[in-house]
C-alpha positions as a LaTeX table, in Angstrom:
\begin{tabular}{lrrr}
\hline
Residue & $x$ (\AA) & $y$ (\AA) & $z$ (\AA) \\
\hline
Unk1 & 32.45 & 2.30 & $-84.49$ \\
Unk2 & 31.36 & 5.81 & $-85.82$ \\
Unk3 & 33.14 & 8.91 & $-85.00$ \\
Unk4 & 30.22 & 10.53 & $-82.52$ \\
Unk5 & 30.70 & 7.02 & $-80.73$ \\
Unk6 & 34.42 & 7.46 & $-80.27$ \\
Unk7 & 34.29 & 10.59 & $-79.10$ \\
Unk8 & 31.07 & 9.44 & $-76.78$ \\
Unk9 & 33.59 & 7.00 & $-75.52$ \\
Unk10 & 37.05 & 8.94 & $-75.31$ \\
Unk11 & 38.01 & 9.65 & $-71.66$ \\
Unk12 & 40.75 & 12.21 & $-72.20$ \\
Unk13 & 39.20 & 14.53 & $-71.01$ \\
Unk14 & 39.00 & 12.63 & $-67.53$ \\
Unk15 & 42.41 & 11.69 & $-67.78$ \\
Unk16 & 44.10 & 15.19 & $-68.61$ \\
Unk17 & 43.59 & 17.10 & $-65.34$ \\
Unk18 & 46.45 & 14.25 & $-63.73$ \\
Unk19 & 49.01 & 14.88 & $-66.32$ \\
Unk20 & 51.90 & 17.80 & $-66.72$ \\
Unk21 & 51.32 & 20.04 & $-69.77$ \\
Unk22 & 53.95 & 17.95 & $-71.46$ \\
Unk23 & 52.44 & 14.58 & $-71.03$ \\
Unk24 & 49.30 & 15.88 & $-72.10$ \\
Unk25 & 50.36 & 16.71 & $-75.48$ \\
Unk26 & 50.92 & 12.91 & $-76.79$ \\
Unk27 & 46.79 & 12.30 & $-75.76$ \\
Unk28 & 46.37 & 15.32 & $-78.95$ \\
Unk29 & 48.63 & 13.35 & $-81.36$ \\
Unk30 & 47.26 & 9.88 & $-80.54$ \\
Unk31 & 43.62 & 11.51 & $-80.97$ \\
Unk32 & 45.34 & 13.19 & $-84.06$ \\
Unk33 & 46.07 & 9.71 & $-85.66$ \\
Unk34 & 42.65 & 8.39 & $-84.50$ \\
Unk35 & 40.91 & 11.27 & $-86.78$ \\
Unk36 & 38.04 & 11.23 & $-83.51$ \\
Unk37 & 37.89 & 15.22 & $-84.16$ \\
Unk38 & 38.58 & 17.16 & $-86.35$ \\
Unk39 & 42.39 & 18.15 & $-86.83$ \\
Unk40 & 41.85 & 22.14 & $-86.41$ \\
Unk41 & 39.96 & 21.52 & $-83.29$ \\
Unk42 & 43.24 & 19.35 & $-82.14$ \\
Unk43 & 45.61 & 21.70 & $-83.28$ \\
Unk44 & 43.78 & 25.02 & $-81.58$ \\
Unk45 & 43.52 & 22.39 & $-78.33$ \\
Unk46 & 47.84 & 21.97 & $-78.78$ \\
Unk47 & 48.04 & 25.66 & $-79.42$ \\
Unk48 & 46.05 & 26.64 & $-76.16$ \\
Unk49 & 48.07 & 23.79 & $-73.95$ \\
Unk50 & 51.44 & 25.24 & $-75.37$ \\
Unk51 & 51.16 & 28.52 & $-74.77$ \\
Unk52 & 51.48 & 28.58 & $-71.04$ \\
Unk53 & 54.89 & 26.87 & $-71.67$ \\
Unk54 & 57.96 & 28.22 & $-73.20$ \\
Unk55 & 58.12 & 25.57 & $-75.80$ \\
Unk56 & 57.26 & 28.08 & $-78.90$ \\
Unk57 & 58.94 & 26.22 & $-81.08$ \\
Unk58 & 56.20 & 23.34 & $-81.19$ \\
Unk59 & 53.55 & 26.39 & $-81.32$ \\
Unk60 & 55.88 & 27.81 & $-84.42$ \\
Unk61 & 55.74 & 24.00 & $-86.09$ \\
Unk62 & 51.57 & 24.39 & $-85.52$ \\
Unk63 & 51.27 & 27.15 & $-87.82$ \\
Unk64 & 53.86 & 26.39 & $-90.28$ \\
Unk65 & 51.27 & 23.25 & $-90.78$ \\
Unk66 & 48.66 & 25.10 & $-90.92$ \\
Unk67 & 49.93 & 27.81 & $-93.59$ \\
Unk68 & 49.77 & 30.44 & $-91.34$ \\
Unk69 & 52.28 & 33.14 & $-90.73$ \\
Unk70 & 53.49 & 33.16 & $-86.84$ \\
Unk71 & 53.02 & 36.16 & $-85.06$ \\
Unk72 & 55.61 & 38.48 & $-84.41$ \\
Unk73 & 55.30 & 38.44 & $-80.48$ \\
Unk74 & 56.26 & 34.21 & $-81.10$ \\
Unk75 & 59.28 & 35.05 & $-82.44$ \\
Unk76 & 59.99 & 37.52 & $-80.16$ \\
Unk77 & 59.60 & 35.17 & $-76.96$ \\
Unk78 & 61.35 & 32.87 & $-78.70$ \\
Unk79 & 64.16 & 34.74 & $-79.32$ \\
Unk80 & 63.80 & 35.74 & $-75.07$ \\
Unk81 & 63.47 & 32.03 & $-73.90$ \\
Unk82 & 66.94 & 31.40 & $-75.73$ \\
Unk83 & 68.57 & 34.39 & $-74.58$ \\
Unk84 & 67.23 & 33.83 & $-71.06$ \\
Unk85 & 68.83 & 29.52 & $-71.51$ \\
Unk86 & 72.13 & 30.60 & $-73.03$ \\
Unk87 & 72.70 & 33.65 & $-69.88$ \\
Unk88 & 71.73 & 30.55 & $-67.38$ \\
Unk89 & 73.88 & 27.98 & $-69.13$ \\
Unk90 & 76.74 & 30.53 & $-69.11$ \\
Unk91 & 76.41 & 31.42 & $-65.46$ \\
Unk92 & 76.40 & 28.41 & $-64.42$ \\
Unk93 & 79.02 & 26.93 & $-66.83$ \\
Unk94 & 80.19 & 23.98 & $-68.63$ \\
Unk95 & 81.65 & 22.13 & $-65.90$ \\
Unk96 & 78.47 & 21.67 & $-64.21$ \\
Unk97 & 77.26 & 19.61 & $-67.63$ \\
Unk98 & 80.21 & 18.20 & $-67.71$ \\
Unk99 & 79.87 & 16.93 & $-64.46$ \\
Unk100 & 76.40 & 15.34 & $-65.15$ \\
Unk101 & 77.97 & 13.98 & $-67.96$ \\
Unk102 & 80.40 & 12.19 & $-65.85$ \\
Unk103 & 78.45 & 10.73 & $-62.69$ \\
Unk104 & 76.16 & 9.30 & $-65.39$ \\
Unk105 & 79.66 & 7.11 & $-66.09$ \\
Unk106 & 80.81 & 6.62 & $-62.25$ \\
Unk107 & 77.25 & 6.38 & $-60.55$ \\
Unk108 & 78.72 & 7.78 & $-57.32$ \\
Unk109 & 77.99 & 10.78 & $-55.18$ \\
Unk110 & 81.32 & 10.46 & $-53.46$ \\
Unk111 & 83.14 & 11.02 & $-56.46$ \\
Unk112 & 80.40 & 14.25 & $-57.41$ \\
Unk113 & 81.43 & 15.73 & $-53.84$ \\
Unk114 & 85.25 & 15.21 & $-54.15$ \\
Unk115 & 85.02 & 16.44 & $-57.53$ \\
Unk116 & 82.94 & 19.68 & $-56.34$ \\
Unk117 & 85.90 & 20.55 & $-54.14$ \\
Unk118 & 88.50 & 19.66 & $-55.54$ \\
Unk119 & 88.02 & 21.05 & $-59.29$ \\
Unk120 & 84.57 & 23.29 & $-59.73$ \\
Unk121 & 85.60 & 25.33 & $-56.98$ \\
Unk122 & 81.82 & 25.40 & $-55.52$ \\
Unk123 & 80.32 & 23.86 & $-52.95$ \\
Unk124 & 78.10 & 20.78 & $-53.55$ \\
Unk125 & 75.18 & 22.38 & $-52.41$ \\
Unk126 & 75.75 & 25.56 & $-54.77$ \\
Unk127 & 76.08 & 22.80 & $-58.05$ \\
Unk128 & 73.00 & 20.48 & $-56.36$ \\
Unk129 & 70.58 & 23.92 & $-56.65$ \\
Unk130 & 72.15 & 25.09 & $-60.29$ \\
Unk131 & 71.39 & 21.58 & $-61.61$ \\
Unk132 & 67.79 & 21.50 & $-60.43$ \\
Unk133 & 67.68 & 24.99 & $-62.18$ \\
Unk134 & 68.93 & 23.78 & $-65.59$ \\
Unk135 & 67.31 & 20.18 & $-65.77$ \\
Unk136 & 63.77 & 22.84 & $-65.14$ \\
Unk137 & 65.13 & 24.59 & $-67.81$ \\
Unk138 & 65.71 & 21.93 & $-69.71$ \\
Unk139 & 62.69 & 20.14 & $-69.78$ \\
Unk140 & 60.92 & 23.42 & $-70.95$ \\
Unk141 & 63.29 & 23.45 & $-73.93$ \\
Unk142 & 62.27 & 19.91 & $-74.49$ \\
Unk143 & 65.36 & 18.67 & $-73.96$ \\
Unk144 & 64.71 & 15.65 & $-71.77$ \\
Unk145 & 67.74 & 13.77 & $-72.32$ \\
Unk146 & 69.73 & 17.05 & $-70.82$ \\
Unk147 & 67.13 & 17.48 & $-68.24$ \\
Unk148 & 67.86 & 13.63 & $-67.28$ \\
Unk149 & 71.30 & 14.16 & $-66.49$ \\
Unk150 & 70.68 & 17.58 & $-64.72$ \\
Unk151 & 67.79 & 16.05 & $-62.59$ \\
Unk152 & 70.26 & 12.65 & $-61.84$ \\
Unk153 & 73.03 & 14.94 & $-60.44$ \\
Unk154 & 70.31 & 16.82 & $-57.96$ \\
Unk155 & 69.29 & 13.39 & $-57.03$ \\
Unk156 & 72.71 & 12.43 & $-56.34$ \\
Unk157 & 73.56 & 15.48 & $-54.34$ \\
Unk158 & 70.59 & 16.40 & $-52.50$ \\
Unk159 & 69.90 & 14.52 & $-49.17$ \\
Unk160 & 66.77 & 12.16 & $-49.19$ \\
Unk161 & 64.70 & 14.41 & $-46.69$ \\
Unk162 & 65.17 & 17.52 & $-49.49$ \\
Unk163 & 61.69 & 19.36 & $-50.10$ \\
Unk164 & 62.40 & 18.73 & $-53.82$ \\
Unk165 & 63.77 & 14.92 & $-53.98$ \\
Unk166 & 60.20 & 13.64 & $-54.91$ \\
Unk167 & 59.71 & 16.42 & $-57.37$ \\
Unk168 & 62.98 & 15.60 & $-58.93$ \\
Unk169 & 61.66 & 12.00 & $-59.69$ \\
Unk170 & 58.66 & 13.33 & $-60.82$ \\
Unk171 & 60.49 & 14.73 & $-63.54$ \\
Unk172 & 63.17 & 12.23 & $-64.50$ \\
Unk173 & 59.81 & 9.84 & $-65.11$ \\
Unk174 & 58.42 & 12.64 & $-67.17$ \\
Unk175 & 61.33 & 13.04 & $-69.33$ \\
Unk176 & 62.14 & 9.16 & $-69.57$ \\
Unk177 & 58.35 & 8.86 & $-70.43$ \\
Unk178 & 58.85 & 11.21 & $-73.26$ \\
Unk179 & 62.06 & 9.97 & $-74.09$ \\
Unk180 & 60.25 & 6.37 & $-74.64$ \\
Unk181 & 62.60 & 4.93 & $-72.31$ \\
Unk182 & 60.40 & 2.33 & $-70.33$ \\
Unk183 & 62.99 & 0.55 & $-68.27$ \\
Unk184 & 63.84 & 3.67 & $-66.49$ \\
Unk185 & 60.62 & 4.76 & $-66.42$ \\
Unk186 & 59.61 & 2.31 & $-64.64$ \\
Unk187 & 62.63 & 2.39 & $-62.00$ \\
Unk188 & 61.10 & 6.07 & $-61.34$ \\
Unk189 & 57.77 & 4.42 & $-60.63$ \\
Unk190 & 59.19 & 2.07 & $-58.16$ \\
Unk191 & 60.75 & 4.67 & $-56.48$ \\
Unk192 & 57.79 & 7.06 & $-56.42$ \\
Unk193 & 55.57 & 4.38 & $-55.07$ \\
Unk194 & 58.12 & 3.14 & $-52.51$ \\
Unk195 & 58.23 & 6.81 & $-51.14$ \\
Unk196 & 54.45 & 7.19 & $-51.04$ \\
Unk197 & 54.06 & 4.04 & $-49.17$ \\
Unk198 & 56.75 & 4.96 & $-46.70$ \\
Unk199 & 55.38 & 8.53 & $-46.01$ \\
Unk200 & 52.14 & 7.40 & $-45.56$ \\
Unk201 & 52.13 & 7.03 & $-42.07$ \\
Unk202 & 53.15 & 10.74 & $-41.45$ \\
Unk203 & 51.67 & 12.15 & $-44.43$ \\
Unk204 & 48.08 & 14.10 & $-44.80$ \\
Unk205 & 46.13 & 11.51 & $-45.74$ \\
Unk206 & 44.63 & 13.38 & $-48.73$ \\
Unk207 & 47.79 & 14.04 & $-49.97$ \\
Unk208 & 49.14 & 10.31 & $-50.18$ \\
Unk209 & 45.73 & 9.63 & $-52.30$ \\
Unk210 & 46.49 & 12.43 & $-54.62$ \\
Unk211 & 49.74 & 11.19 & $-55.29$ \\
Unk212 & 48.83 & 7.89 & $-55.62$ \\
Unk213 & 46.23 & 8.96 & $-58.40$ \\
Unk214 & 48.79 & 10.90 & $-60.22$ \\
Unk215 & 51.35 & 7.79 & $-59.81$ \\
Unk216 & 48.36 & 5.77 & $-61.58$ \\
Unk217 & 48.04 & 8.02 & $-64.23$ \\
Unk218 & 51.58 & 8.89 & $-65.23$ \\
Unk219 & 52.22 & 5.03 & $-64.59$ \\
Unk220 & 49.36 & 4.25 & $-67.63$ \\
Unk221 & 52.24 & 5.25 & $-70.24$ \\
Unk222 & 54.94 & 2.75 & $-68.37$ \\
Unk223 & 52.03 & $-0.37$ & $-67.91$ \\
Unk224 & 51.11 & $-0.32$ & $-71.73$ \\
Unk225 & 54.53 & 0.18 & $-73.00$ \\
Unk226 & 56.51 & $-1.46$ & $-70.54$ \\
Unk227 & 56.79 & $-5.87$ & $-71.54$ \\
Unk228 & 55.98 & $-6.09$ & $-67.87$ \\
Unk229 & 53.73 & $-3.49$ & $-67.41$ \\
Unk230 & 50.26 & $-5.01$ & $-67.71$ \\
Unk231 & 51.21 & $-7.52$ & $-65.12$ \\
Unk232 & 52.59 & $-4.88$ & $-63.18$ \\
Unk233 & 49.24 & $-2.50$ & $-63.22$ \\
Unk234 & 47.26 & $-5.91$ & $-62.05$ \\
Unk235 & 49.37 & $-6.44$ & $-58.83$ \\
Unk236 & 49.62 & $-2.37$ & $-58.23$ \\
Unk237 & 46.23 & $-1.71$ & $-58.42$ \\
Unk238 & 44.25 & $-4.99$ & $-57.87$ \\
Unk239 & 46.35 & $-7.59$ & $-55.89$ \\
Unk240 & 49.34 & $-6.12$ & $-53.67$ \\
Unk241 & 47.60 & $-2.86$ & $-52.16$ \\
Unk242 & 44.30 & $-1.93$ & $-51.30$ \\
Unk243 & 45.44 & 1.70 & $-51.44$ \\
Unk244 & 45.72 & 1.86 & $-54.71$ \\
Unk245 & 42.44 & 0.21 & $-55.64$ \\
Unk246 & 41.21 & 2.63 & $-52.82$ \\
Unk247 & 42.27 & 5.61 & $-55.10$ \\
Unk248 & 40.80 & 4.11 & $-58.13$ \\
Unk249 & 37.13 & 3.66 & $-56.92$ \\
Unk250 & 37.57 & 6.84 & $-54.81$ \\
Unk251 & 38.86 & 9.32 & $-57.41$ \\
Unk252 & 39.18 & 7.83 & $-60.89$ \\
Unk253 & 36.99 & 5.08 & $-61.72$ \\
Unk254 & 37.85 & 5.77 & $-65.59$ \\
Unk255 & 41.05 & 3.46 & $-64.55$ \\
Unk256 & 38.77 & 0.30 & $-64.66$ \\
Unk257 & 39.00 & 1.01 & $-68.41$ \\
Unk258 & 42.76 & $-0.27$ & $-68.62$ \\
Unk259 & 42.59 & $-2.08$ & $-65.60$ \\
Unk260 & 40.07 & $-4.68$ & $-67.36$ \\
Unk261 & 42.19 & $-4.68$ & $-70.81$ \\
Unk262 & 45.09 & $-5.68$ & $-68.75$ \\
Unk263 & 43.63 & $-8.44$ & $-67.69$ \\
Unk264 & 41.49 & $-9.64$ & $-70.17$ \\
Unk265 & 44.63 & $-9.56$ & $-72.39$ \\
Unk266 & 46.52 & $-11.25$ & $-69.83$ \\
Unk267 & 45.67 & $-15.10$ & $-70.12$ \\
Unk268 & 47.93 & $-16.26$ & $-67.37$ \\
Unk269 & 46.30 & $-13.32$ & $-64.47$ \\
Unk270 & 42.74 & $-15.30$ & $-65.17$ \\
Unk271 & 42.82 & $-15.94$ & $-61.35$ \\
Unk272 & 41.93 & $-12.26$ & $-60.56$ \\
Unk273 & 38.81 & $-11.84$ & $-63.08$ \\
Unk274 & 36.42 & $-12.35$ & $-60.48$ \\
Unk275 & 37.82 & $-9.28$ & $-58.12$ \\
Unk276 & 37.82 & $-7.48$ & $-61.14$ \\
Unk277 & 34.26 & $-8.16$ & $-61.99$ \\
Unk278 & 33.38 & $-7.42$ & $-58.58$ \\
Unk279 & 35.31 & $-3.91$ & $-58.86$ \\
Unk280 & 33.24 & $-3.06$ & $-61.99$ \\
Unk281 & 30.18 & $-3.90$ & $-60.24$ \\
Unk282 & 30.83 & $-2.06$ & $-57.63$ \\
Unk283 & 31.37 & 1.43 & $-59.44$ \\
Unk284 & 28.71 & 0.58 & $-62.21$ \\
Unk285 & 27.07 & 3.33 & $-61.22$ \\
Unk286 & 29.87 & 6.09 & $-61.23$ \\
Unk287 & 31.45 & 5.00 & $-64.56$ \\
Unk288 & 30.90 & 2.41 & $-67.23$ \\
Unk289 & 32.09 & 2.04 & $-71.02$ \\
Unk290 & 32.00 & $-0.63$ & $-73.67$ \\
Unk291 & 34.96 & $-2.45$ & $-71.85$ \\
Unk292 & 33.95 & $-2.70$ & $-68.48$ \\
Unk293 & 30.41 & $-3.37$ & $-69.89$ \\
Unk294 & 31.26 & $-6.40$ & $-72.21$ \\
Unk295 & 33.00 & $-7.85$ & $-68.67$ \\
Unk296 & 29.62 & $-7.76$ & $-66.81$ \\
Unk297 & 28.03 & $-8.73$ & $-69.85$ \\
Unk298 & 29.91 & $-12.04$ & $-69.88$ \\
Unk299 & 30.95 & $-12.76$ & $-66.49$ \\
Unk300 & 27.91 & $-11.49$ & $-64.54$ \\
Unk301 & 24.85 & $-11.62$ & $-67.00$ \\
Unk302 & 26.22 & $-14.26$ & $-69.14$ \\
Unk303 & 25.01 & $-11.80$ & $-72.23$ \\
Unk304 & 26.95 & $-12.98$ & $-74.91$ \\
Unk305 & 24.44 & $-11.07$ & $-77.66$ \\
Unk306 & 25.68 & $-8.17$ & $-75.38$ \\
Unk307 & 28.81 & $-8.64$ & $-75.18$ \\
Unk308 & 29.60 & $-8.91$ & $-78.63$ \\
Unk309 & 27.79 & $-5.23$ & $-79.17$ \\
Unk310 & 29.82 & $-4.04$ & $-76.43$ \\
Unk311 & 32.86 & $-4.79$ & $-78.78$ \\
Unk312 & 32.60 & $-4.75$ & $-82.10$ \\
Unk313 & 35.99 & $-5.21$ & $-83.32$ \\
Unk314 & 36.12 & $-7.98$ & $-80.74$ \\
Unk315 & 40.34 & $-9.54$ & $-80.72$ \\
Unk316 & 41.06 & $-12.36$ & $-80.42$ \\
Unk317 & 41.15 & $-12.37$ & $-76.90$ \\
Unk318 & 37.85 & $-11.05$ & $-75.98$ \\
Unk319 & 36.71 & $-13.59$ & $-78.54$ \\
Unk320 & 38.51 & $-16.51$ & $-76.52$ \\
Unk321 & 36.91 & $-15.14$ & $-73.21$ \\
Unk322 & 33.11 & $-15.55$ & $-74.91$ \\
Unk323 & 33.86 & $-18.46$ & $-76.39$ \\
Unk324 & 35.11 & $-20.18$ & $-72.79$ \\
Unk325 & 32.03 & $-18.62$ & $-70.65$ \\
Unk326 & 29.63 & $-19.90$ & $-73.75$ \\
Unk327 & 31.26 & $-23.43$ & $-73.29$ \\
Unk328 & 30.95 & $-23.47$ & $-69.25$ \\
Unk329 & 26.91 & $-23.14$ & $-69.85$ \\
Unk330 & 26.24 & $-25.43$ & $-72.91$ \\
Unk331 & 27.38 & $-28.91$ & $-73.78$ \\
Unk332 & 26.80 & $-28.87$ & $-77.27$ \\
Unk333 & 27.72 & $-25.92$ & $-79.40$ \\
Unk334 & 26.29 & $-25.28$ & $-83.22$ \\
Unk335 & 29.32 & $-23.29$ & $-84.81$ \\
Unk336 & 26.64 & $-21.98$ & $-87.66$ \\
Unk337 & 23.56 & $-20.88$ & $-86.08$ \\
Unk338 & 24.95 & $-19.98$ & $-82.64$ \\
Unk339 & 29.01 & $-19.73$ & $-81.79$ \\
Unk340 & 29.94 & $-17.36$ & $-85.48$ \\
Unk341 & 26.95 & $-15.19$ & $-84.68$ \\
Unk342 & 28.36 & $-14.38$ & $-80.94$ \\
Unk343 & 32.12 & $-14.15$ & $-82.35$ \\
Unk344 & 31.44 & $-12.22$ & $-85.11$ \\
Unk345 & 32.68 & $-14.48$ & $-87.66$ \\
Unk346 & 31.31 & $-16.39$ & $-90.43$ \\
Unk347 & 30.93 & $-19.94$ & $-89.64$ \\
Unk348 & 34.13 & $-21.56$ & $-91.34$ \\
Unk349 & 36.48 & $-18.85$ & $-90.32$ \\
Unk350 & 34.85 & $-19.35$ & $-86.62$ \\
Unk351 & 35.67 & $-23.31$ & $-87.22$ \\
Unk352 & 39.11 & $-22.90$ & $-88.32$ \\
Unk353 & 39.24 & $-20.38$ & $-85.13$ \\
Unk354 & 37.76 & $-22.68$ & $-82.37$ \\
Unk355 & 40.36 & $-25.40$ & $-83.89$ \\
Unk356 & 43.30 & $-23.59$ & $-83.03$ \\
Unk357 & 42.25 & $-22.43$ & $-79.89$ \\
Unk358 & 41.59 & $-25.72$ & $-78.86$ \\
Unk359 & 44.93 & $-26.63$ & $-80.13$ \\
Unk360 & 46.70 & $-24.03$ & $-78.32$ \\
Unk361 & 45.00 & $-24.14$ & $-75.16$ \\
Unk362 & 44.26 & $-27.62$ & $-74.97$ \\
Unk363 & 40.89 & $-27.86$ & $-74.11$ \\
Unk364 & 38.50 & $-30.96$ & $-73.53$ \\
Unk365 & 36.85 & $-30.36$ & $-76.74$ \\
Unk366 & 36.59 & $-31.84$ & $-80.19$ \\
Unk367 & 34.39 & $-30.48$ & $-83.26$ \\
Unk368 & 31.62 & $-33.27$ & $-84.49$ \\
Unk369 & 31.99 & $-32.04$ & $-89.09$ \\
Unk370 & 29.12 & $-33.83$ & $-89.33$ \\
Unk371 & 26.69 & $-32.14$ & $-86.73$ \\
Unk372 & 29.28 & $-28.58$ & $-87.09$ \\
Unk373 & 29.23 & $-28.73$ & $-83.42$ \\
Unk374 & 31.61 & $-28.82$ & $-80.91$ \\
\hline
\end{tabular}
């Protein structure tokens, strides 16, 4: 695929306005590593994004790369964002890291409010608003592992009917997202999803399918990283509830992009192909790409010539799915003039390919060597 087709087909710019500032910047280094466009244009794009934030030292690191000198009003604010962390730590003191330090080990607000009283000589509630304060601060430093434990203790301490509870999960995800730590990550998700559906009843309608568009979003780095997460996207967003599909088809169709490699990489979730088809069919006319195209292609047109433009660099996979559709319509297949044409293969390497997935999957199906059919 050419570069003017990958960046006809990139979608980050759909995907962007759902994200933080922070989880926007590993869509520029994956495009980076892609070389889509060109690395300036990337850079001045990470430049722009960071300089809203108080993370300088990532804007500093940009023009060190680039051979440029950093202007003096950078080092200025970043000499004020560390004075401005070190008054706040101080004020607030080392017991109350300490402390987050500690209920990380005992996993019990109990012992956090017997603690307070007994030792920090503060109330609770007085720690519970300084820790929301420094695990903010801390994720602006880029300190996420800090901002974790910070963000844990307000969790801990703050009642569940607190204004800021959700927010606080919010940002634990965020930080365990950019932390790389998926099994949390996807604890936060739970949560988040289980408090959606629960308010929903009460909540302004609008609102629940905002956040359920933003849960979908942030929940695209947990689903492709996650070992369970592709399963988990299917019964999310296409099985268990209707609201989510709801929020798809309603405010981000662009989702249909993962939604269909989850499944079509997912051999064993086969049964749900046909509501995904229908999905796809459904919002043909508000979005459409080479993925979502090569599924209507070969489930609903039965366009295998199609399909295989649709994906060039077909896997293995999307070359089992062909295959299987091609064999539901014809008896008799000629692996040289038909089957390594539509799998993009040359005919012995599409042989030796058809054998082992017949192998593997055991299928009704033998090869004839002497007709090279199967």
């Amino acid at each position: 695929m050419s570069v003017a087709m990958s960046e006809h087909h990139d979608i980050t710019h759909l995907l962007t306005p759902f994200f933080d500032r922070q989880l926007i910047i590993p869509f520029l280094e994956f495009l980076s590593g892609k070389e889509i466009y060109k690395e300036e244009h990337i850079l001045k794009a990470k430049t722009e994004l960071l300089m809203g934030t108080k993370m300088v030292d990532a804007v500093l690191e940009i023009y060190d790369s680039i051979g440029k000198k950093s202007p003096e009003e950078l080092l200025e604010k970043k000499q004020a964002i560390i004075a401005e962390y070190m008054e706040r730590e101080q004020a607030i003191s080392i017991k109350l890291w300490l402390l987050s330090r500690n209920f990380r080990k005992k996993k019990t607000s109990i012992w956090i409010w017997r603690h307070c009283t007994e030792n920090c000589r503060r109330t609770p509630w007085t720690l519970c608003t300084n820790s929301i304060t420094m695990g903010q601060a801390a994720i602006r430093h880029w300190n996420y592992q800090q901002a974790i434990q910070f963000l844990e203790l307000y969790g801990a301490l703050a009642p569940s009917s607190d204004k800021y509870s959700m927010s606080v999960i919010w940002g634990t995800m965020a930080c365990h997202i950019l932390n790389q730590t998926w099994d949390p990550a996807l604890e936060d998700l739970k949560r988040l999803r289980a408090i959606i559906d629960q308010n929903a009843a009460t909540a302004n309608p609008l609102q629940s399918l905002q956040q359920r568009t933003w849960l979908i979003h942030w929940g695209l780095f947990v689903y492709f990283n996650h070992p369970k997460g592709r399963d988990l996207l299917i019964d999310h967003c296409l099985v268990s509830d209707q609201q989510y599909l709801n929020a798809i088809q309603t405010q981000c169709p662009h989702i249909l992009r993962y939604l269909s490699v989850a499944v079509i990489a997912n051999k064993r979730r086969r049964n749900v192909m046909k509501d995904l088809v229908k999905i796809i069919e459904q919002e043909s006319y508000a979005y459409k790409d080479p993925i979502t195209e090569f599924v209507s292609c070969l489930f609903v047109d039965y366009d295998f010539d199609g399909a295989q433009r649709k994906l060039k660099r077909t896997s293995w996979r999307t070359r089992a799915l062909i295959f299987e559709i091609f064999c539901r319509i014809h008896q008799v297949i000629s692996i040289e003039m038909l089957l390594a044409e539509k799998l993009n293969m040359v005919p012995d390497q599409a042989e030796q390919w058809i054998v082992n997935l017949i192998r593997d999957a055991r299928m009704d199906a033998k090869i004839d060597s002497r007709r090279v059919t199967c």
